[in-house]
C-alpha positions in Angstrom: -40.3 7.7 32.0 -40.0 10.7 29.6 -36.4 11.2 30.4 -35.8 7.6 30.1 -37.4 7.4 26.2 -35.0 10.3 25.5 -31.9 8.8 27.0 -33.1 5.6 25.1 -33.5 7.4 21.4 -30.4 9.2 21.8 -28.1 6.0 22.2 -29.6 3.9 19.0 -29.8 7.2 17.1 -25.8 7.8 18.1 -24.8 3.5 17.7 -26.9 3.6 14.4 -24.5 6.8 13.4 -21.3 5.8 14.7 -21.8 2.2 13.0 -19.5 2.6 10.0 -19.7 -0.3 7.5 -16.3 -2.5 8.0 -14.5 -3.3 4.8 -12.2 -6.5 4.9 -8.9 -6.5 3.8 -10.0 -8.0 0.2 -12.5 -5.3 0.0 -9.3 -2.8 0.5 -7.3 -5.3 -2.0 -9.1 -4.3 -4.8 -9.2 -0.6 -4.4 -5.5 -0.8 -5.6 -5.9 -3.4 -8.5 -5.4 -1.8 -11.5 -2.6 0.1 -13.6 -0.7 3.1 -12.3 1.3 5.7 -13.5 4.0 6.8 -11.1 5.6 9.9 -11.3 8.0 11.8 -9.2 10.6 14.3 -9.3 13.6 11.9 -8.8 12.1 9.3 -11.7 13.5 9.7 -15.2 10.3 9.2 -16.6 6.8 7.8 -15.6 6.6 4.2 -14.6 3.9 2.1 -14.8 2.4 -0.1 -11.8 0.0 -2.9 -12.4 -1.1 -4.0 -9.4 -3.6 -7.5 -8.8 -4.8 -9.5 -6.3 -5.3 -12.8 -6.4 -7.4 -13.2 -3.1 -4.2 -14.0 -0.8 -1.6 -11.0 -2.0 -0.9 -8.4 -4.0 1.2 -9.0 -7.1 1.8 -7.7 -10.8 4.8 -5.6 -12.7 6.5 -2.3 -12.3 7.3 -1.4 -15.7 8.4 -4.9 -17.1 9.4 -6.5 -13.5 7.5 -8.4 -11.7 6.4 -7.4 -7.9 5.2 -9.0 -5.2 3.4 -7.7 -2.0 0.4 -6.9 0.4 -2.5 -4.7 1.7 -2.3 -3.6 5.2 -6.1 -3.0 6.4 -6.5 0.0 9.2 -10.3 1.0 9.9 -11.5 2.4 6.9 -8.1 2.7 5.4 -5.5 0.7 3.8 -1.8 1.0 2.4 0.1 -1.5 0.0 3.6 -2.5 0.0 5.3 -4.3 -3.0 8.9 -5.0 -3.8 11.2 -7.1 -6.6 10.3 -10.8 -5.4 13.8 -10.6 -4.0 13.8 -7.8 -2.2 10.1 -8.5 -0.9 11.9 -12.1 0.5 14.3 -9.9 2.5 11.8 -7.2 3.8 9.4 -10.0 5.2 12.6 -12.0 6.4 13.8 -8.7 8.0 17.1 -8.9 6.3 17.1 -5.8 3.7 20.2 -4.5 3.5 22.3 -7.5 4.9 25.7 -8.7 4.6 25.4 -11.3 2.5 22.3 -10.1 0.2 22.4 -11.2 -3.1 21.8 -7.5 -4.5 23.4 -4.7 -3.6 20.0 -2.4 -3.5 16.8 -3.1 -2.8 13.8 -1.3 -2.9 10.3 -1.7 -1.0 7.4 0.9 -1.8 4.4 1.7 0.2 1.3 3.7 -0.7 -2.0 4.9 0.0 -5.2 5.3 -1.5 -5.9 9.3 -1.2 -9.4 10.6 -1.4 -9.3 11.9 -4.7 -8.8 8.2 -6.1 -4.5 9.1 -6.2 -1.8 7.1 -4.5 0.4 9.0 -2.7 3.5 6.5 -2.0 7.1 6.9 -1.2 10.0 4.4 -2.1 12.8 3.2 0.4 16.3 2.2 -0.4 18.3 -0.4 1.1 22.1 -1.0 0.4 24.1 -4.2 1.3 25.7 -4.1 4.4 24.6 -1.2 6.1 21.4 -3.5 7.9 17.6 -2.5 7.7 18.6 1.3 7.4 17.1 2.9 4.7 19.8 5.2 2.9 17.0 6.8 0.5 13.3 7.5 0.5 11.9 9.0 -2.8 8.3 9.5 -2.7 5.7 9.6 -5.9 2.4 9.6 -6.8 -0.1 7.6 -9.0 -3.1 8.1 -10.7 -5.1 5.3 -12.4 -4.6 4.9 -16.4 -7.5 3.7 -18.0 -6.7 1.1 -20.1 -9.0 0.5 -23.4 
């Protein structure tokens, strides 16, 4: 009986730690809403990423341009992936870098949220005609501006 009070106590002591609040994709969503300031060693200067959600997708402006995207939810982590609205059309239509693509690069990004409150993200480059084969990747990080 002793033994079976044990074995008892050690699995809702063990389910109670291995029970990890879930956090839904929204939840996720608005760990990235905010501004950004992108940097890397490739980029002229920084760039600024302002990133919202309106409860569906992920959308807002890099620098002046407007982007469109989404949040990919994995356990406890998440990643985003944005793009010009027309080079977004062509990643989620599987087309980037096709023949008859109306520009002749096109650029997706994807990120994640680090631990220390970062993004660490790289960039992938698509040029017409040579098919879904990305010719560059460039990556960057973020950290949050704080705007006032």
């Amino acid at each position: 009986m002793k033994a079976l009070l044990t074995i008892a106590t050690a699995l809702i002591l063990s389910a109670g730690l291995s029970a990890q609040p879930k956090t839904t994709t929204h939840q996720q969503a608005e760990r990235f809403v905010g501004t950004w300031r992108i940097t890397c060693e490739e980029c002229p200067g920084a760039l600024l990423l302002e990133l919202k959600y309106d409860g569906a997708r992920i959308g807002g402006k890099l620098n002046t341009k407007a982007v469109q995207g989404h949040v990919e939810s994995k356990g406890r982590g998440a990643s985003v992936a944005f793009a010009l609205p027309e080079s977004w059309q062509a990643y989620q239509a599987q087309s980037l870098g096709a023949e008859d693509a109306k520009e002749m690069y096109m650029t997706v990004s994807f990120a994640k949220l680090r631990d220390d409150g970062t993004l660490e993200g790289h960039s992938d480059i698509f040029i017409r005609g040579y098919g879904n084969t990305v010719i560059k990747t460039t990556n960057w990080t973020a950290q949050r501006v704080i705007v006032r």
